[in-house]
C-alpha positions in Angstrom: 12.1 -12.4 -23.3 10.6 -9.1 -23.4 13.4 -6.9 -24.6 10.7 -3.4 -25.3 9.7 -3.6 -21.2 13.5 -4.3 -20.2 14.6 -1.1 -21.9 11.4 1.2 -21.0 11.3 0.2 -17.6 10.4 3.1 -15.4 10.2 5.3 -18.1 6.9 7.6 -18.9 6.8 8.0 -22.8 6.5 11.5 -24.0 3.6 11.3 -26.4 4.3 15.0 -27.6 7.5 14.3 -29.4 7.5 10.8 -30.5 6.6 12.6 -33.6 8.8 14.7 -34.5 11.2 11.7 -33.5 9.6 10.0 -36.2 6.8 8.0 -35.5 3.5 8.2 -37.1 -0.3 8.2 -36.0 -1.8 5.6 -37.4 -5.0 3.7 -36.4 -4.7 5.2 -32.6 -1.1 3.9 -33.0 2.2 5.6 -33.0 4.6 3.9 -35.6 8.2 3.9 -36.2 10.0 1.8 -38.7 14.0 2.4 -39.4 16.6 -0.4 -41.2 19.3 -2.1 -39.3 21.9 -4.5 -40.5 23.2 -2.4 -44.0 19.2 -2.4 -44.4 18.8 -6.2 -44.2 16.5 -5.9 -41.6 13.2 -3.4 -40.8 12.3 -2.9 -37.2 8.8 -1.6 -36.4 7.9 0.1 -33.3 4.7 0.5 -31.6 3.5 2.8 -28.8 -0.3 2.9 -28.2 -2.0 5.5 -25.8 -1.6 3.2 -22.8 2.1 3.5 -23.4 2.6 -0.7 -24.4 5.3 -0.9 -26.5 6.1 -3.3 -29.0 8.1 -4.1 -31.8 9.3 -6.3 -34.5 12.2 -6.9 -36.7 11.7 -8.1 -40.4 14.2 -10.0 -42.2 13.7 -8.5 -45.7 15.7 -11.3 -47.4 12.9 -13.4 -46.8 10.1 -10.7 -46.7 9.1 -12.4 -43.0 9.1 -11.8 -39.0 12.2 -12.4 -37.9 11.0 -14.3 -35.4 14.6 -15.4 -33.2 14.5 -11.3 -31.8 12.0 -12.9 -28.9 13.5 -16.7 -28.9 15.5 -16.5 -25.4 16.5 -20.5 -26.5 17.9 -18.7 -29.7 21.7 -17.4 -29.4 23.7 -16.9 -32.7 25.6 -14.8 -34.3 23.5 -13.5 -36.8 20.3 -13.5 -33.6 22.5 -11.4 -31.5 24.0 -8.7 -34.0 20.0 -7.9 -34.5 18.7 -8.2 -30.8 21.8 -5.8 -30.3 20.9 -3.1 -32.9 16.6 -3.8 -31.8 18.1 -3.0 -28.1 19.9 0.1 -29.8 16.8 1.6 -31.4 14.7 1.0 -29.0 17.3 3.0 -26.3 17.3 5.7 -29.0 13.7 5.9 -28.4 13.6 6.1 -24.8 16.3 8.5 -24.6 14.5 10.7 -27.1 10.9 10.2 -26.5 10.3 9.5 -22.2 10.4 11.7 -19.2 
């Protein structure tokens, strides 16, 4: 499963604004990190110059990967409410930040 291409398909990312959408330069990187969940969970978004995008979701309860965001075996309650709200952020982002 490879939820960041399904949502930026055909989509040219706007390098100009990602930040003042919120991301930050870091290490030829662009970085955003926002909480989902009643801030249970951290996603982290990454863009680098070639426009590859990935991202992960941390469960903070457990200070770890939440590693069931990229499972396509995985389907649960708790695995679906955070793909949903990953697949909301990262929309956010394409809205805001392609051409």
């Amino acid at each position: 499963m490879n939820i960041e291409r399904d949502v930026f398909k055909r989509s040219a990312i706007d390098f100009v604004v990602l930040e003042r959408y919120g991301f930050v330069f870091q290490k030829g990187i662009y970085v955003f990190e926002t909480l989902i969940l009643n801030n249970r969970f951290k996603v982290v978004v990454s863009i680098d110059n070639n426009s590859f995008i990935s991202g992960e979701v941390y469960d903070l309860d457990f200070n770890d990967i939440f590693l069931n965001l990229h499972a396509d075996a995985v389907n649960n309650k708790l695995t679906n409410a955070v793909r949903d709200e990953y697949k909301k952020v990262l929309t956010d982002i394409k809205d805001c930040c392609t051409r």
